[in-house]
VOGU-3710 file (C-alpha; in Angstrom, 3 decimals, decimal comma):
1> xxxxxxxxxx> -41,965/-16,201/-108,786  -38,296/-16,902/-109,416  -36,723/-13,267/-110,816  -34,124/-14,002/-113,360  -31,255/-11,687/-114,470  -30,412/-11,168/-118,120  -27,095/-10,556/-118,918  -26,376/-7,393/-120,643  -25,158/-7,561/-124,396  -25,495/-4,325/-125,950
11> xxxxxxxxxx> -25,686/-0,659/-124,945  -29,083/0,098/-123,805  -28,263/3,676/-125,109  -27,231/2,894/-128,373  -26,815/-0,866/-129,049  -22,813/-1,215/-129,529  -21,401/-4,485/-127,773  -18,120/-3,225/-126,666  -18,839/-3,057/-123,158  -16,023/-3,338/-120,464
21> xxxxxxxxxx> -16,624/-4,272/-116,824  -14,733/-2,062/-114,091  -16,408/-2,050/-110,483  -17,392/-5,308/-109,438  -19,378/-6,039/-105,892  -20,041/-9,242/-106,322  -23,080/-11,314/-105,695  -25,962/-8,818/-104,184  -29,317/-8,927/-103,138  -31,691/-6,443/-104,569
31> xxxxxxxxxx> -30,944/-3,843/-102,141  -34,727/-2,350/-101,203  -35,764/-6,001/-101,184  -35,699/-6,184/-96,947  -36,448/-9,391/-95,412  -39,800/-10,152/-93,804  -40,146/-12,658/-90,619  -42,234/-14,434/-92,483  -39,276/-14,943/-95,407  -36,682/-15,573/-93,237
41> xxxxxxxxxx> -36,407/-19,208/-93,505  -35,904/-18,423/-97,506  -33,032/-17,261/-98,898  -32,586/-14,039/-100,465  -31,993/-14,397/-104,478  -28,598/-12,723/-105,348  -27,533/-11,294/-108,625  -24,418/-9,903/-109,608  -23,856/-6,321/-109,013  -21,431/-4,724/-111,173
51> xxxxxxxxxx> -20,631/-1,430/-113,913  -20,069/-1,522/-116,881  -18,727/1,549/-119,644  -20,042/1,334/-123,798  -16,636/1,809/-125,548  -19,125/4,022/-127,958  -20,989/6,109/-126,357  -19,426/6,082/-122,549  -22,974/5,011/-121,130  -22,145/3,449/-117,675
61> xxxxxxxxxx> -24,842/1,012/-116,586  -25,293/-2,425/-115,312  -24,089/-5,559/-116,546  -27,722/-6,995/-116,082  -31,323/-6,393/-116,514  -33,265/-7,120/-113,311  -36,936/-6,862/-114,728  -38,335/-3,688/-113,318  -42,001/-5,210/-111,752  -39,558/-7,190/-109,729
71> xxxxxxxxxx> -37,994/-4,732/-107,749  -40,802/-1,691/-107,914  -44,556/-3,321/-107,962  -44,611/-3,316/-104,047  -41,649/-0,926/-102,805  -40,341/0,110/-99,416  -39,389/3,191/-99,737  -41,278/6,799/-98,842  -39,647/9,889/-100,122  -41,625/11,718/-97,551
81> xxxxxxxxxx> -39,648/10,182/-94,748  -36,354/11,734/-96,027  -36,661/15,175/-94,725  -33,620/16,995/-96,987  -35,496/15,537/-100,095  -39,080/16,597/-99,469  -37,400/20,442/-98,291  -35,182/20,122/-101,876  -38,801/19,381/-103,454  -40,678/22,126/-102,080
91> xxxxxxxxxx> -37,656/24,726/-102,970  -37,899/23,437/-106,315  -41,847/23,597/-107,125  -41,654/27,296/-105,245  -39,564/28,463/-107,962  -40,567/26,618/-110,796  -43,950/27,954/-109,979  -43,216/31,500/-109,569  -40,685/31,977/-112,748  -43,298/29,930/-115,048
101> xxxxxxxxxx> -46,264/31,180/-113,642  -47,865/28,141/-113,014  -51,710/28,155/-112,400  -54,789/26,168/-112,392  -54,838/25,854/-116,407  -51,226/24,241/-116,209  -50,717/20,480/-115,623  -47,381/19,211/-113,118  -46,245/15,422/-113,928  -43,786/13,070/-111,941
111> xxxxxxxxxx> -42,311/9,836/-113,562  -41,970/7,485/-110,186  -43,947/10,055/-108,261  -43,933/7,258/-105,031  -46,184/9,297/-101,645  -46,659/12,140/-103,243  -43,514/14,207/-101,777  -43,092/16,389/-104,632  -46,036/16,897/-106,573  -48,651/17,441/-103,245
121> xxxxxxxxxx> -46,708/21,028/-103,231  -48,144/21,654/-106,561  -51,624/20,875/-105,268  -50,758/23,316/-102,735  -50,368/25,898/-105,098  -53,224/25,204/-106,969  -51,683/23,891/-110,027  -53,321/20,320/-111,122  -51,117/16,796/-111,114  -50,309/13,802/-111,939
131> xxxxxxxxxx> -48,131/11,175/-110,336  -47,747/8,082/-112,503  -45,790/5,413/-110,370  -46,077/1,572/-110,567  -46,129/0,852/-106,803  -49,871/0,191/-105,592  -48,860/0,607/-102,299  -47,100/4,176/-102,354  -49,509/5,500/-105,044  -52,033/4,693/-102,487
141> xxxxxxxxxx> -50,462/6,618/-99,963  -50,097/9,575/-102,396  -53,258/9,658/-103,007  -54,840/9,811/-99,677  -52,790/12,999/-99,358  -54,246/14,553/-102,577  -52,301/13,326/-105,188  -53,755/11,753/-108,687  -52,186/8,753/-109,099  -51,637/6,189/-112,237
151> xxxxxxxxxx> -50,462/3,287/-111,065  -48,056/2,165/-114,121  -44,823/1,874/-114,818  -43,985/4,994/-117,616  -42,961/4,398/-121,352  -44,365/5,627/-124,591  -47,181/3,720/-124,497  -48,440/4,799/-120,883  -48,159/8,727/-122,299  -49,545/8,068/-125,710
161> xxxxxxxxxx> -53,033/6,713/-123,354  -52,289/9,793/-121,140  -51,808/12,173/-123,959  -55,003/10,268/-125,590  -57,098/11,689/-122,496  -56,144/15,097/-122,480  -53,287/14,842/-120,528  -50,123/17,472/-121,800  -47,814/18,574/-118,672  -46,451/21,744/-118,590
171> xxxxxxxxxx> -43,484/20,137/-116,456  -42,287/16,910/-115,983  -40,459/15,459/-112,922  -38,145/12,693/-113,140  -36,235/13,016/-109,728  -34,291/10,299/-108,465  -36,114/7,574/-110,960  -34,433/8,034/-114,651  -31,477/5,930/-113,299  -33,823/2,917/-112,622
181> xxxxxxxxxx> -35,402/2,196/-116,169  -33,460/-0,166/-118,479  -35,437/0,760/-121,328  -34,600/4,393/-121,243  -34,883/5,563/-124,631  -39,185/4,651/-124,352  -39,561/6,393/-121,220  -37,922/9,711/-123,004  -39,616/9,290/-126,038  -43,112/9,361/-123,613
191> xxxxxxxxxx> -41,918/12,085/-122,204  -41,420/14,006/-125,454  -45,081/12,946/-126,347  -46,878/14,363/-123,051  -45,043/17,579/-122,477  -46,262/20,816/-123,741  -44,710/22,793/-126,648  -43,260/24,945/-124,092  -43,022/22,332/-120,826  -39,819/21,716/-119,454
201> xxxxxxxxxx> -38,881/18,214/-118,425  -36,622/18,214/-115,173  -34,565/15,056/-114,030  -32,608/14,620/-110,861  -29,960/12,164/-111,183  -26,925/11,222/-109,093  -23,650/12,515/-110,569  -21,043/10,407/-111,946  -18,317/12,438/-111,466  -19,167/12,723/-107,987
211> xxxxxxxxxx> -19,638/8,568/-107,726  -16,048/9,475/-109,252  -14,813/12,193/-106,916  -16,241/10,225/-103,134  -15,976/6,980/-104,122  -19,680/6,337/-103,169  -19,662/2,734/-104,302  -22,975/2,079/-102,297  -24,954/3,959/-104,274  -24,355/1,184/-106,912
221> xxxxxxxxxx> -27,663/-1,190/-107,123  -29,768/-2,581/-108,841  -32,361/-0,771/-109,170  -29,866/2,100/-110,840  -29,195/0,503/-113,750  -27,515/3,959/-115,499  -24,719/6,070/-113,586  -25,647/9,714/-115,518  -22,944/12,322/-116,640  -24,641/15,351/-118,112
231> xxxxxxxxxx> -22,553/14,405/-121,641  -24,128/11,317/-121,657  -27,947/12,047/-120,539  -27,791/15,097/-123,402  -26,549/12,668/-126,465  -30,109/10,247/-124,934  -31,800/13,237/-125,015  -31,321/14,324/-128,744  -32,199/10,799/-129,949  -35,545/11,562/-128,677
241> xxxxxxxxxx> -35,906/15,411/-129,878  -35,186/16,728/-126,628  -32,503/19,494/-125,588  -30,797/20,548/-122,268  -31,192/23,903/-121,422  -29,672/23,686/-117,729  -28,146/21,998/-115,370  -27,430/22,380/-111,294  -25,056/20,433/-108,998  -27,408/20,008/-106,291
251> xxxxxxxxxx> -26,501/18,935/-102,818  -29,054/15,379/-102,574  -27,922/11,547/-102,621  -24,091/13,534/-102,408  -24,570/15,704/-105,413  -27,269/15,005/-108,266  -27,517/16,075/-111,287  -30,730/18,678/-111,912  -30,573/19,008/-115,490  -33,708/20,578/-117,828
261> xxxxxxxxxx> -34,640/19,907/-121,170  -36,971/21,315/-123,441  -38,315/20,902/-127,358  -35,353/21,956/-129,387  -35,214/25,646/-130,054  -37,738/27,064/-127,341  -35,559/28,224/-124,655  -32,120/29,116/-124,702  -29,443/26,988/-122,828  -27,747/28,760/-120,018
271> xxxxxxxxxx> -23,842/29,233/-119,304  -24,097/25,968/-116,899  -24,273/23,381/-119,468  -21,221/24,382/-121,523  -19,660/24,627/-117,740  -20,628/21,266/-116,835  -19,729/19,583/-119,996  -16,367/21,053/-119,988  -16,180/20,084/-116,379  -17,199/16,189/-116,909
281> xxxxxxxxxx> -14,299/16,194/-119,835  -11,662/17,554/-117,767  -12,295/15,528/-114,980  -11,574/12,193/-117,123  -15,088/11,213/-118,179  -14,144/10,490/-121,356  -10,854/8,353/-120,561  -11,274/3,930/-119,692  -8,324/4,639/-117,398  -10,495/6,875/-115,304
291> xxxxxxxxxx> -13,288/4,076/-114,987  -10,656/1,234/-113,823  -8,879/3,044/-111,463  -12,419/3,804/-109,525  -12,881/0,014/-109,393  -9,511/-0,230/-107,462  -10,395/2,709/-105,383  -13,639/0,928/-104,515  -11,769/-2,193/-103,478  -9,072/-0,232/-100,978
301> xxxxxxxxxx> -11,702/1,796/-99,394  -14,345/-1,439/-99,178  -11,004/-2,885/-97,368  -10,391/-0,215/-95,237  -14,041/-0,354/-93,922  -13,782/-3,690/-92,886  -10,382/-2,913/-90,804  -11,893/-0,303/-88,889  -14,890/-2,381/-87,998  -13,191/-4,819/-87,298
311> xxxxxxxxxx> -10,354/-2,399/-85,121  -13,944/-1,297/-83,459  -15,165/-4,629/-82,125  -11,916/-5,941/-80,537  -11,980/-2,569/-78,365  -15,148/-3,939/-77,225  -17,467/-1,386/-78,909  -20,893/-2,110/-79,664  -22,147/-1,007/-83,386  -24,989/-0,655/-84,695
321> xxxxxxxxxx> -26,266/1,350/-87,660  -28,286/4,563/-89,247  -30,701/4,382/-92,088  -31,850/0,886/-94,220  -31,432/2,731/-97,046  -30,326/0,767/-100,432  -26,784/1,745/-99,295  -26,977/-0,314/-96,366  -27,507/-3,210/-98,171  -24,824/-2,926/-100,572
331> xxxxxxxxxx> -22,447/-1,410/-98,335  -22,796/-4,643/-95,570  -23,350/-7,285/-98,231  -19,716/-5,954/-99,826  -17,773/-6,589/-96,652  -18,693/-9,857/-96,214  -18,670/-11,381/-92,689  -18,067/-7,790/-91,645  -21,108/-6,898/-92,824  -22,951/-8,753/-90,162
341> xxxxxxxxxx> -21,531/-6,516/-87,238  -24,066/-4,128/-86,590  -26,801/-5,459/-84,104  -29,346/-3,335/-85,867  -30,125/-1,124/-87,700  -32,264/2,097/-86,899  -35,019/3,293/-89,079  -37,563/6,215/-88,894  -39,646/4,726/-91,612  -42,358/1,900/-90,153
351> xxxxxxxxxx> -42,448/-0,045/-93,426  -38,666/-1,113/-92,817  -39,125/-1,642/-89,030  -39,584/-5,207/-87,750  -37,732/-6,481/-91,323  -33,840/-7,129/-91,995  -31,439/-6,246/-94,774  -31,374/-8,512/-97,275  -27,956/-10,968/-97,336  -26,579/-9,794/-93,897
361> xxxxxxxxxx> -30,178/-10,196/-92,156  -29,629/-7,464/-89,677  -32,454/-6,526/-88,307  -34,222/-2,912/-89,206  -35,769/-1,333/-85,577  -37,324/2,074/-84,727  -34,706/4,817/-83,604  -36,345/4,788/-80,283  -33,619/1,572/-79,946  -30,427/4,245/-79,972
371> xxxxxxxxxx> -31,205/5,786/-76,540  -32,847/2,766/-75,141  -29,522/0,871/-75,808  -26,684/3,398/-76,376  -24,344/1,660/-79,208  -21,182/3,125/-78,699  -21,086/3,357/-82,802  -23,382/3,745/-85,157  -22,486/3,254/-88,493  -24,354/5,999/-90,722
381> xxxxxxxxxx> -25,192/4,877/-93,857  -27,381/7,225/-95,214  -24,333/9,500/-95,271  -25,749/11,839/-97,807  -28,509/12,958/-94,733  -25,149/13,842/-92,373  -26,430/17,085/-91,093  -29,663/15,979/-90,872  -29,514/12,833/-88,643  -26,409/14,594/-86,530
391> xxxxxxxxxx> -29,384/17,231/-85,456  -32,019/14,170/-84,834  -29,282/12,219/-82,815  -27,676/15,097/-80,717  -28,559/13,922/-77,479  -27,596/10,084/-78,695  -23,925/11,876/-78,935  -24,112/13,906/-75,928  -24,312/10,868/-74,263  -20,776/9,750/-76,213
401> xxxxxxxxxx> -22,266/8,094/-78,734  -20,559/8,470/-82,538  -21,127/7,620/-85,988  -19,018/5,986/-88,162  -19,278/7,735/-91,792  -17,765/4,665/-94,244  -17,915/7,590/-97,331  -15,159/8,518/-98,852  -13,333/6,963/-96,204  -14,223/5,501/-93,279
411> xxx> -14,079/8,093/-90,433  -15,819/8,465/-86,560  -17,122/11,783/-85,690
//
């Protein structure tokens, strides 16, 4: 099936058509897309892969629609391989649990709820789920470990049949997934119809300000079709009769956004989202000028990545890479013939091993390669996971190997 991508001509927040381009990375395959043997005579379909601000309401998002079944019906990615994020997950069901009181008459919901990562410490705690996820092949994995899953994708017609069957959530998890759905405003207005009079509704997000503030280009894909500021995820909010009523920088995929909402008028907002709101407008948010000065910013750093590669391989230095996460792909399909240095790239999760990244076609192994083989670099690329893979690779470095970190700015430690 040939997936086409529709060029974007109004705001999918709010419909105005004054929409100005300012990051642009080119031509890009879809970046969780990874190559098969099987494929590899084929060529990988690229689309273009670039931002976009409404001159309105400041949504940023991307200047196409990729259609959603394309990139998520069979998916490659296992939140439960990601160590940080299944430890952020458990802190965050502990204490939703214990200041809510959450029990076996209470109902726990996750919008793109993939293996299970989050909602399986629910079931721990004896509270009931539901994961609703439109991925056969991770919903079946979640539910071998004791997760219900609905295999859909989620929108106000999947909750009105939920809701229809008895299904009202106390709480409902969006983490990491409300960047992904072009159609934004449905999946909100479900969530307004399945959540309890007094449920909260909690969304992780990545940050714009920090895309801003690190220059983390690579987290730019397809599949993240929105960039959130809290000013701009509140105003989608209220057009759906929802209300934030707090919001944490929290230290995943860089920073994310963890922002709850509520029905209107149940809870009171806390000091944090005046905070944040005041902090998104004085760090430029609101001005153009902000916007096209990270797309030059993106270009100088993307250069200076390739000149230290490059610097790298003419003093003879083997490189290879760390984590074929989505930022792999865009980061090595941006640098162009650069992007084909690394020999490999290492991998703890199976479903990636023994494929390549999309564009480059470098091929994805198991990390039992790094000590077999000893690159002299490896470029990390999952650079939000630092502390984490420095502790798994410690005896990789005592042997004098080092990683190249490419974000902010390209640096070997």
């Amino acid at each position: 099936m040939t997936t086409i991508a529709t060029p974007l001509m109004e705001c999918r927040g709010c419909g105005a058509t004054d929409l100005e381009m300012f990051v642009s990375l080119g031509k890009q395959p879809l970046a969780n897309h990874l190559t098969s043997r099987e494929a590899l005579d084929q060529p990988d379909a690229h689309f273009p892969l670039e931002l976009v601000r409404c001159g309105h309401c400041g949504l940023v998002q991307l200047s196409v629609t990729i259609p959603p079944d394309a990139m998520f019906s069979e998916y490659l990615y296992f939140s439960s391989f990601a160590g940080a994020l299944v430890e952020n997950a458990r802190g965050l069901v502990e204490r939703i649990v214990s200041e809510r009181g959450f029990g076996p008459d209470d109902l726990a919901m996750e919008i793109g709820s993939n293996d299970g990562y989050l909602l399986r410490h629910y079931v721990d705690r004896g509270v009931p789920v539901l994961g609703v996820d439109p991925a056969r092949n991770v919903a079946a994995v979640a539910e071998q470990a004791g997760v219900r899953t609905h295999v859909a994708f989620f929108g106000s017609d999947t909750a009105a049949n939920l809701a229809s069957e008895g299904f009202k959530a106390s709480v409902v998890h969006a983490n990491n997934v409300i960047a992904h759905v072009p159609d934004i405003l449905d999946v909100l207005a479900g969530v307004t119809q399945i959540l309890r009079p007094n449920g909260i509704f909690v969304v992780e997000t990545p940050s714009l300000q920090t895309m801003f503030e690190t220059l983390a280009f690579d987290t730019i894909y397809h599949e993240h079709v929105f960039v959130h500021s809290l000013t701009n995820f509140s105003s989608l909010l209220s057009k759906v009769g929802l209300e934030v009523i707090d919001v944490e920088l929290i230290p995943v995929h860089g920073t994310s956004l963890r922002i709850t909402a509520a029905h209107p008028g149940r809870q009171e907002p806390t000091s944090r989202v005046a905070a944040q709101l005041t902090s998104e407008l004085d760090s430029g948010l609101g001005d153009p000028e902000t916007y096209r000065t990270f797309g030059k910013n993106t270009d100088a750093i993307r250069t200076s990545i390739i000149a230290t590669l490059q610097d790298l391989k003419r003093d003879g230095a083997t490189i290879a890479g760390y984590g074929a996460a989505a930022k792999c792909t865009v980061l090595l399909n941006s640098l162009g013939v650069s992007g084909r240095l690394p020999i490999w790239v290492a991998d703890a999760n199976p479903h990636k091993q023994g494929r390549c990244i999309p564009g480059v076609r470098v091929p994805v192994v198991s990390p039992d390669r790094i000590l077999e083989e000893q690159p002299d670099v490896m470029v990390l690329f999952v650079w939000n996971l630092l502390d984490e893979v420095l502790k798994q690779n410690a005896e990789y470095r005592s042997r004098g190997g080092r990683f190249l970190i490419p974000i902010p700015a390209p640096k070997v430690v």
